[in-house]
DRENBAFI-999349 format. One record per atom (N, C-alpha, C): residue number from 1; atom name; x, y, z. Coordinates in steps of 0.02 Angstrom, whole numbers, plus 32768, in hexadecimal, padded with zeros to 4 digits. Example, Ala and Ser with C-alpha at 12.3 -4.5 7.8 and 13.67 -1.06 7.14 Angstrom:
residues 2
<tiro><seq>1</seq><atom>N</atom><c1>8294</c1><c2>7EE4</c2><c3>8186</c3></tiro>
<tiro><seq>1</seq><atom>CA</atom><c1>8267</c1><c2>7F1F</c2><c3>8186</c3></tiro>
<tiro><seq>1</seq><atom>C</atom><c1>8294</c1><c2>7F5B</c2><c3>8186</c3></tiro>
<tiro><seq>2</seq><atom>N</atom><c1>8282</c1><c2>7F90</c2><c3>8162</c3></tiro>
<tiro><seq>2</seq><atom>CA</atom><c1>82AC</c1><c2>7FCB</c2><c3>8165</c3></tiro>
<tiro><seq>2</seq><atom>C</atom><c1>8285</c1><c2>8002</c2><c3>818A</c3></tiro>
This chain:
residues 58
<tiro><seq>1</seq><atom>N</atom><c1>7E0B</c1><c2>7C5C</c2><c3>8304</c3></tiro>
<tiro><seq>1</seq><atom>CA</atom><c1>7E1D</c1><c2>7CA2</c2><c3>82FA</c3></tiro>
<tiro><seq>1</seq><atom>C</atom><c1>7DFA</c1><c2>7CCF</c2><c3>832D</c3></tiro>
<tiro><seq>2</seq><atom>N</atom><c1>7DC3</c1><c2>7CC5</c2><c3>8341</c3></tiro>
<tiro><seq>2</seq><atom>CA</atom><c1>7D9C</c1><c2>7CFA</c2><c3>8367</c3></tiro>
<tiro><seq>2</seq><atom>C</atom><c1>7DB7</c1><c2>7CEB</c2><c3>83BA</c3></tiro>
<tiro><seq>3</seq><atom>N</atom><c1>7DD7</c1><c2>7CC0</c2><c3>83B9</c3></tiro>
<tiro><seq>3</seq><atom>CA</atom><c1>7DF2</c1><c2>7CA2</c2><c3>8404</c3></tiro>
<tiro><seq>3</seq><atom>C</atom><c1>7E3C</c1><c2>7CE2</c2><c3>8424</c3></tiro>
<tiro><seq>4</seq><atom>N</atom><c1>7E5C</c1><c2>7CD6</c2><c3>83C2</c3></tiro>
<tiro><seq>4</seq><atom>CA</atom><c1>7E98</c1><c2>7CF6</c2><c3>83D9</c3></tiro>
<tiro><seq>4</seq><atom>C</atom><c1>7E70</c1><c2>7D54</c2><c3>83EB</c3></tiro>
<tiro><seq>5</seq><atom>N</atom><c1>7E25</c1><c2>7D5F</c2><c3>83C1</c3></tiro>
<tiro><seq>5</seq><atom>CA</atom><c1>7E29</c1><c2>7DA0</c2><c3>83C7</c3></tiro>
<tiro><seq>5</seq><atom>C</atom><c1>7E00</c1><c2>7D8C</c2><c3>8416</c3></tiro>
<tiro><seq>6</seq><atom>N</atom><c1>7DEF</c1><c2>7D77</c2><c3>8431</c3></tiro>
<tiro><seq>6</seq><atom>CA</atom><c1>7DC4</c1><c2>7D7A</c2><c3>846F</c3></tiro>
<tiro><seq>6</seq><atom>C</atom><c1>7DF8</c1><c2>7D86</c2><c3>84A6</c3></tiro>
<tiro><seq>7</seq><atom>N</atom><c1>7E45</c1><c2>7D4A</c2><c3>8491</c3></tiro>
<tiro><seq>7</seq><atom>CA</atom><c1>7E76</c1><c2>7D4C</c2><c3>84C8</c3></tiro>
<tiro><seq>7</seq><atom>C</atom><c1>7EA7</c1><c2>7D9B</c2><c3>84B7</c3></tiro>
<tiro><seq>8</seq><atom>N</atom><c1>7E90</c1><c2>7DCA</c2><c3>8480</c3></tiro>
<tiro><seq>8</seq><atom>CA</atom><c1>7EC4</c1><c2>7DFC</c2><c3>8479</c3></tiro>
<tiro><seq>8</seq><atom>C</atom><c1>7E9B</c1><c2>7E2F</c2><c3>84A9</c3></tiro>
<tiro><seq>9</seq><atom>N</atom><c1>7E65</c1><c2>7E27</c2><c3>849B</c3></tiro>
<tiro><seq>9</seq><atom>CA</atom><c1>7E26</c1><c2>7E58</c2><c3>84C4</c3></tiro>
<tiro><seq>9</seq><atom>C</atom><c1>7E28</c1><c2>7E6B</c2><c3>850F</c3></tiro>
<tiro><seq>10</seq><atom>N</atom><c1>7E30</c1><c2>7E1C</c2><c3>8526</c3></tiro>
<tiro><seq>10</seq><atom>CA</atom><c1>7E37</c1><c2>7E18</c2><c3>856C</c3></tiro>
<tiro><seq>10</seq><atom>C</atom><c1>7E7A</c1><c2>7E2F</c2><c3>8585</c3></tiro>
<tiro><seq>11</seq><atom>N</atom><c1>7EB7</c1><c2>7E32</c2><c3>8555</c3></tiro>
<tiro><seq>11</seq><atom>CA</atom><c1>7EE0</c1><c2>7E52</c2><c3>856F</c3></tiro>
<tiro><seq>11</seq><atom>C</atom><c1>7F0A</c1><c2>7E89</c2><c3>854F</c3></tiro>
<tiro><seq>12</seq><atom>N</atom><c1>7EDB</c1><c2>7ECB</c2><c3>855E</c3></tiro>
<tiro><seq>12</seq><atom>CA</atom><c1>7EF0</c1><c2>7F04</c2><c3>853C</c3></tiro>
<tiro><seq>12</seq><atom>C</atom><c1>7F44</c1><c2>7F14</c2><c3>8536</c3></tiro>
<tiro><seq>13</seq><atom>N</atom><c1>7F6C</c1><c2>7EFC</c2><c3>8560</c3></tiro>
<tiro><seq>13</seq><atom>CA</atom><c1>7FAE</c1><c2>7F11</c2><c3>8561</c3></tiro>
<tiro><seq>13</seq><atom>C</atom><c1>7FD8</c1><c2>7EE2</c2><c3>8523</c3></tiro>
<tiro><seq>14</seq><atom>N</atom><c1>7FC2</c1><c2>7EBC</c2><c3>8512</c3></tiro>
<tiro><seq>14</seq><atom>CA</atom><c1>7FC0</c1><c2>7E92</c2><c3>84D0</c3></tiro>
<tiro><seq>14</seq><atom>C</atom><c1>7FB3</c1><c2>7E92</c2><c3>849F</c3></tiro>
<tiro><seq>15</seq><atom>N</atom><c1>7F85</c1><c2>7EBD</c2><c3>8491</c3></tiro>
<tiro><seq>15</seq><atom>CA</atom><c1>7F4D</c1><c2>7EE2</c2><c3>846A</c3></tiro>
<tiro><seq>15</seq><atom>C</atom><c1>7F76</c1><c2>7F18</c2><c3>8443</c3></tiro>
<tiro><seq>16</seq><atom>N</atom><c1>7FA2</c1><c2>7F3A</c2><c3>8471</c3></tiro>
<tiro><seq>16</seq><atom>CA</atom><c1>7FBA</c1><c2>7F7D</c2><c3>844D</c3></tiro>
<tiro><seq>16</seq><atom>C</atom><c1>7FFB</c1><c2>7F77</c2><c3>8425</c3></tiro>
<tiro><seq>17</seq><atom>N</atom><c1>8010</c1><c2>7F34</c2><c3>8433</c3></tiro>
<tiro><seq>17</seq><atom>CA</atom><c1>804F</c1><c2>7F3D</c2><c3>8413</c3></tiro>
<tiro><seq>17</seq><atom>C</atom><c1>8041</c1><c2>7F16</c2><c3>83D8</c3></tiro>
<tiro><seq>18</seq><atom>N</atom><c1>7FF5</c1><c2>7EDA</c2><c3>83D8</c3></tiro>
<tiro><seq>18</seq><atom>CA</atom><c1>7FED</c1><c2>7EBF</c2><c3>8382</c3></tiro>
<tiro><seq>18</seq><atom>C</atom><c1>7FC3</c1><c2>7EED</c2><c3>8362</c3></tiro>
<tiro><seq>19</seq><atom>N</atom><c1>7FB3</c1><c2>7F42</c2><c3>8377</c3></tiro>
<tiro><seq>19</seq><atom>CA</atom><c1>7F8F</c1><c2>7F5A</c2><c3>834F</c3></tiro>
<tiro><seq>19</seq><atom>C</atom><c1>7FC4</c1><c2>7F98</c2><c3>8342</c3></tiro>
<tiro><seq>20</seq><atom>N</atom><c1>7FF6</c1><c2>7F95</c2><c3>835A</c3></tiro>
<tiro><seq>20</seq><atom>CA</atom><c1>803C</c1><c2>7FB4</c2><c3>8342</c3></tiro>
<tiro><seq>20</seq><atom>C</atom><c1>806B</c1><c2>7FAA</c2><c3>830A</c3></tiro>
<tiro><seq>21</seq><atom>N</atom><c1>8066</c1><c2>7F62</c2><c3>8310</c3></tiro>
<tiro><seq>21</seq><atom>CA</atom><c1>8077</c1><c2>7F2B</c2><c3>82D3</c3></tiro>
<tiro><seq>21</seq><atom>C</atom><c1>8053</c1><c2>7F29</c2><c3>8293</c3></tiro>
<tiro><seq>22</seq><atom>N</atom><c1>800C</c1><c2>7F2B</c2><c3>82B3</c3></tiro>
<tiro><seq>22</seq><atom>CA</atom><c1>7FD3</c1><c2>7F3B</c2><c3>8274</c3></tiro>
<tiro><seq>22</seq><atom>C</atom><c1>7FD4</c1><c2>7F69</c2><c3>824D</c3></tiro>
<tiro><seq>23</seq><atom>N</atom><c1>7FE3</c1><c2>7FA3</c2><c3>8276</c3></tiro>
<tiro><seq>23</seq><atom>CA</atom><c1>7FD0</c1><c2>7FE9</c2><c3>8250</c3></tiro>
<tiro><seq>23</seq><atom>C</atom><c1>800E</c1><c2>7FEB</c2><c3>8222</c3></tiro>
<tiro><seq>24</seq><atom>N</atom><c1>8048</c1><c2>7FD6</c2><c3>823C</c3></tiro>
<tiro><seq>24</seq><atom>CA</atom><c1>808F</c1><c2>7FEB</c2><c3>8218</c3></tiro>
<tiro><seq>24</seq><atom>C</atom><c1>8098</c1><c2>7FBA</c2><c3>81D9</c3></tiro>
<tiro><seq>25</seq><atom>N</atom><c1>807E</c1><c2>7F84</c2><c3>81D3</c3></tiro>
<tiro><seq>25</seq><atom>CA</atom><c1>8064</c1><c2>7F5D</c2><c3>81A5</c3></tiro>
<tiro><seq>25</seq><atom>C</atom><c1>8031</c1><c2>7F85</c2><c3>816F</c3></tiro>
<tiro><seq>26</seq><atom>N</atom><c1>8005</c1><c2>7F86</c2><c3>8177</c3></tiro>
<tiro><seq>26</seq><atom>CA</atom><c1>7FDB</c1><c2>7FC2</c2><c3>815C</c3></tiro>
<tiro><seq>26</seq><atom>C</atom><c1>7FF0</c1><c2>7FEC</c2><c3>8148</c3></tiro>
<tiro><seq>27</seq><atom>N</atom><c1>8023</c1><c2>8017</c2><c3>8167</c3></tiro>
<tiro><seq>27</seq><atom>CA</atom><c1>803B</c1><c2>8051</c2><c3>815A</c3></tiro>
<tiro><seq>27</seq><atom>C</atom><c1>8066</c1><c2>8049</c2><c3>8114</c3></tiro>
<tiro><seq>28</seq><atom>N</atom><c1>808D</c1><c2>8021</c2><c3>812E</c3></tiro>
<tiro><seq>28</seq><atom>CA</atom><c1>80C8</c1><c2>7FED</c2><c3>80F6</c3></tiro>
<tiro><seq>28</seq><atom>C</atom><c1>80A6</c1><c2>7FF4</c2><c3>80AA</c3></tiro>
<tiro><seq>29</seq><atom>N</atom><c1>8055</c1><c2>7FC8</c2><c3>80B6</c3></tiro>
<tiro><seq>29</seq><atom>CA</atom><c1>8054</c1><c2>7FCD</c2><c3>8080</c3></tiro>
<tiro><seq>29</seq><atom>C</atom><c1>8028</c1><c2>7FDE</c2><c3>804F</c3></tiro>
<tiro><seq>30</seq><atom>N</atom><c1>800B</c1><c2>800E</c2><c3>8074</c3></tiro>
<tiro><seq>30</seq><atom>CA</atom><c1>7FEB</c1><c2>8052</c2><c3>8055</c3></tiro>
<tiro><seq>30</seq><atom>C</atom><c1>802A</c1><c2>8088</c2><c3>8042</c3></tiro>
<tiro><seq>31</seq><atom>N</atom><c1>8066</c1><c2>8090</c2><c3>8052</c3></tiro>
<tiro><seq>31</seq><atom>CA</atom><c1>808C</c1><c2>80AF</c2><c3>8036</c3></tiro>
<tiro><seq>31</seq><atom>C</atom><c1>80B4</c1><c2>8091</c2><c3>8000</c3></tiro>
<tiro><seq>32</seq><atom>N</atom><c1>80BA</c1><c2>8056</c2><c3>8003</c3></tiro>
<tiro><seq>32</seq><atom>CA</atom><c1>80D4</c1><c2>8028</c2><c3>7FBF</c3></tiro>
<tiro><seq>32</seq><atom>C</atom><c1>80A5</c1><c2>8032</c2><c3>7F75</c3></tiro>
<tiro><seq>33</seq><atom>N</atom><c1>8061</c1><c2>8038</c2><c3>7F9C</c3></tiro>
<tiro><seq>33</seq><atom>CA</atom><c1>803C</c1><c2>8049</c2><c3>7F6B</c3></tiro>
<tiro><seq>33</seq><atom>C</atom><c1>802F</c1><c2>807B</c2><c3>7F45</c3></tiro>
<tiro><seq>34</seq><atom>N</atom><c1>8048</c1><c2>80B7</c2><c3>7F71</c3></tiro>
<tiro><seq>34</seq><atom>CA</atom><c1>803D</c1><c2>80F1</c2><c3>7F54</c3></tiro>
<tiro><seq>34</seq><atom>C</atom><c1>8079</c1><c2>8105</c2><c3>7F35</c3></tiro>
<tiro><seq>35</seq><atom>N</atom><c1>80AB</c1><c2>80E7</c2><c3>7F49</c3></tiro>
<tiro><seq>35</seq><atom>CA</atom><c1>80EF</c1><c2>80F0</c2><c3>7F23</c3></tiro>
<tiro><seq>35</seq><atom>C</atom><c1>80EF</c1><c2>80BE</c2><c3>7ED5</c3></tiro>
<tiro><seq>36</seq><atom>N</atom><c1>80BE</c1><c2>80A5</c2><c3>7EDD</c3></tiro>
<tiro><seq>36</seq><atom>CA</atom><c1>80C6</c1><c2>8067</c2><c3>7E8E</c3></tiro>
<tiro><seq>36</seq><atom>C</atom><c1>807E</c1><c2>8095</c2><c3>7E6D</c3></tiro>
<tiro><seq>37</seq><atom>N</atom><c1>805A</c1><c2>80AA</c2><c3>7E80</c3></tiro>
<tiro><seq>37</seq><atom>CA</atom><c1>8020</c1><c2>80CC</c2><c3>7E67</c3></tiro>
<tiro><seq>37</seq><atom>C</atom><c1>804F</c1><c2>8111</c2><c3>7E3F</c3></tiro>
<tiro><seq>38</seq><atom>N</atom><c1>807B</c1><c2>8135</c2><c3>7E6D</c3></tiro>
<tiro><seq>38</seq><atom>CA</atom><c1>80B1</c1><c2>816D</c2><c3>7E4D</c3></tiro>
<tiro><seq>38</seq><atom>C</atom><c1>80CB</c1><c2>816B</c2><c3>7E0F</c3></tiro>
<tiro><seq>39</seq><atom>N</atom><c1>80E9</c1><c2>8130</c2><c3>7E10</c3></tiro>
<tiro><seq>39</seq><atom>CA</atom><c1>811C</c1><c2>80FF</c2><c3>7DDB</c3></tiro>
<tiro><seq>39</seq><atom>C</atom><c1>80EA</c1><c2>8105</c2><c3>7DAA</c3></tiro>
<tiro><seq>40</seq><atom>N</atom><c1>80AC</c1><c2>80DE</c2><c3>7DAC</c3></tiro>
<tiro><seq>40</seq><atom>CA</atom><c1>80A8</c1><c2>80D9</c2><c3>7D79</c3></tiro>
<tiro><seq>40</seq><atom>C</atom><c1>8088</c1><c2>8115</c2><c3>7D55</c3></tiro>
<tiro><seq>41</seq><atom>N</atom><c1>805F</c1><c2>8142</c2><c3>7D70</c3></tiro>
<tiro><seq>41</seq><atom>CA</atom><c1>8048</c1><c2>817C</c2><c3>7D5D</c3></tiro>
<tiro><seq>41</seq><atom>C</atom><c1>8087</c1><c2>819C</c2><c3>7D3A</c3></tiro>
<tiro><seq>42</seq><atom>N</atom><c1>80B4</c1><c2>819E</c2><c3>7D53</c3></tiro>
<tiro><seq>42</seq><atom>CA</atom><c1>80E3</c1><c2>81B2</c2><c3>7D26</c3></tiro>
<tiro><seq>42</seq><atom>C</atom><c1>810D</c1><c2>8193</c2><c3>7CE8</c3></tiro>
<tiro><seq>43</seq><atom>N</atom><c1>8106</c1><c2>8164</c2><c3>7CEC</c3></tiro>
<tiro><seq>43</seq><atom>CA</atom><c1>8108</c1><c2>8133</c2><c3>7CC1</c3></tiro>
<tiro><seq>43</seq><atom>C</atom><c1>80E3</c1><c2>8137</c2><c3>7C8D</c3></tiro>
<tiro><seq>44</seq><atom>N</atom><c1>8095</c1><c2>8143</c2><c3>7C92</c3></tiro>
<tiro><seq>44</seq><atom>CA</atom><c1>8052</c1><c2>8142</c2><c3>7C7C</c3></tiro>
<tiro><seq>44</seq><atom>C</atom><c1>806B</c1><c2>819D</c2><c3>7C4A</c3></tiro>
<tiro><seq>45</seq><atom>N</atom><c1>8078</c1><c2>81A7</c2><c3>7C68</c3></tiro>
<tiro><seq>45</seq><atom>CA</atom><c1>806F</c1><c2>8205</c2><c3>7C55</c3></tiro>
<tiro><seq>45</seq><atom>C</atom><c1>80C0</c1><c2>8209</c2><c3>7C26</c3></tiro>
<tiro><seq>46</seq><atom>N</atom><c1>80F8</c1><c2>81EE</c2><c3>7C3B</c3></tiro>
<tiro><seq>46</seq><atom>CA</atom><c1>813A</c1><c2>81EE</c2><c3>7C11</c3></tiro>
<tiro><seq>46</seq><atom>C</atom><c1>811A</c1><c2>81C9</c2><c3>7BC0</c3></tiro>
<tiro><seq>47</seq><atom>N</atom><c1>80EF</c1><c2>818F</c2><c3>7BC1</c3></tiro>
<tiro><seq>47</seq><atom>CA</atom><c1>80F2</c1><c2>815D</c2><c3>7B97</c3></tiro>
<tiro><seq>47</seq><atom>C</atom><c1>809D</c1><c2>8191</c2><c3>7B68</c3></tiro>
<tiro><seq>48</seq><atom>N</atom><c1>8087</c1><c2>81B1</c2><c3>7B8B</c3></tiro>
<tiro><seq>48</seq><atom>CA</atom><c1>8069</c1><c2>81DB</c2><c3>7B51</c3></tiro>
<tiro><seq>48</seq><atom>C</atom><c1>8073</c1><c2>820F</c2><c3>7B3A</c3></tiro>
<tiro><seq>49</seq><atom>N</atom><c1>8092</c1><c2>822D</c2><c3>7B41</c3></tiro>
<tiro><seq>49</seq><atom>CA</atom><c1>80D9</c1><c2>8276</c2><c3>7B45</c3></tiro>
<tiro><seq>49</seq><atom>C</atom><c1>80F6</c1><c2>8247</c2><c3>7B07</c3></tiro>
<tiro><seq>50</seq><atom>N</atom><c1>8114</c1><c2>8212</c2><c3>7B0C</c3></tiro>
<tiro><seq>50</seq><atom>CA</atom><c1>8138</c1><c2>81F3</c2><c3>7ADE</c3></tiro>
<tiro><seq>50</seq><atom>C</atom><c1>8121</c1><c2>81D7</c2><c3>7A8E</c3></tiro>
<tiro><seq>51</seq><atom>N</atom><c1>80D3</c1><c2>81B3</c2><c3>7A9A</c3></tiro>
<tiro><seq>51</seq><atom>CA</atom><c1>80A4</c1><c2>81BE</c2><c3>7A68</c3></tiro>
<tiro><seq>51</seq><atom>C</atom><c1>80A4</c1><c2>81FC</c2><c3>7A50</c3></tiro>
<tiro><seq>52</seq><atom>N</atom><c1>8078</c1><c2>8221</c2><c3>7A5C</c3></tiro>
<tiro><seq>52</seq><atom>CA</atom><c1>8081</c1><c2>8263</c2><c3>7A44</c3></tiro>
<tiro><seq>52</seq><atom>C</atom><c1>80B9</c1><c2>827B</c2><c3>7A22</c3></tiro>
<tiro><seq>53</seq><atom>N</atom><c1>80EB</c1><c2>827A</c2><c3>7A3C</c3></tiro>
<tiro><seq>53</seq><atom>CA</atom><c1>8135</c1><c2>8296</c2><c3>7A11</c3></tiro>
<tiro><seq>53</seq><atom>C</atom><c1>8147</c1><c2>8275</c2><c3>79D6</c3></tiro>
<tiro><seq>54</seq><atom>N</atom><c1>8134</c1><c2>822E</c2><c3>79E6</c3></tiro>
<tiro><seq>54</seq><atom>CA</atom><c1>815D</c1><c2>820A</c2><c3>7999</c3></tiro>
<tiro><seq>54</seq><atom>C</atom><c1>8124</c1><c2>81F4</c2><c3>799B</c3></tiro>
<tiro><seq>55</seq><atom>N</atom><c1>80CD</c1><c2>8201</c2><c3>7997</c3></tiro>
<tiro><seq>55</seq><atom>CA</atom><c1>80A1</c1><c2>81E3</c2><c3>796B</c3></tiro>
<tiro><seq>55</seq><atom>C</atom><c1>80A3</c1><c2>8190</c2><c3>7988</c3></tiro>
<tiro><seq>56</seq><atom>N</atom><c1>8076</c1><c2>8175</c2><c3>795A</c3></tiro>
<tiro><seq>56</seq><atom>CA</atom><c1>8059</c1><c2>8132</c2><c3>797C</c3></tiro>
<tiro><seq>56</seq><atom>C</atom><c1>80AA</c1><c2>80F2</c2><c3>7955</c3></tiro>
<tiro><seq>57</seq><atom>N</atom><c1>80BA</c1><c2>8105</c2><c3>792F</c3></tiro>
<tiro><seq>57</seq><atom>CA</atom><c1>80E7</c1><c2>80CF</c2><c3>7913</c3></tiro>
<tiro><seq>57</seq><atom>C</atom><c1>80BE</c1><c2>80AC</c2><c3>78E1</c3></tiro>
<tiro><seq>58</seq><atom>N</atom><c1>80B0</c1><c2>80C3</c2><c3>78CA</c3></tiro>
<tiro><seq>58</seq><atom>CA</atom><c1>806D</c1><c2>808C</c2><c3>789E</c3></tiro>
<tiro><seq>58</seq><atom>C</atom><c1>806A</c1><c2>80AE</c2><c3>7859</c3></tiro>
């Protein structure tokens, strides 16, 4: 592993397009996350709105 980062090092013009790849990867899925973090907050907030209205069922 440290070979492939030694041979990305030595050649910066190589360099920019797997840390292009990286970031958009990253990007990907830090926004997947924040879109499933959404979901469920609302999910979370509909489903106690819903308790509340009709009580526990019990």
């Amino acid at each position: 592993m440290s070979g492939v980062v030694q041979y990305l090092l030595a050649n910066p013009i190589l360099l920019v397009p797997v840390l292009l790849i990286v970031a958009t990867l990253v990007w990907a899925l830090i926004k997947k996350l924040l879109k499933m973090a959404a979901i469920l907050m609302i999910a979370g907030a509909l489903y106690v709105i819903l308790v509340r209205y009709f009580g526990t069922g019990m």
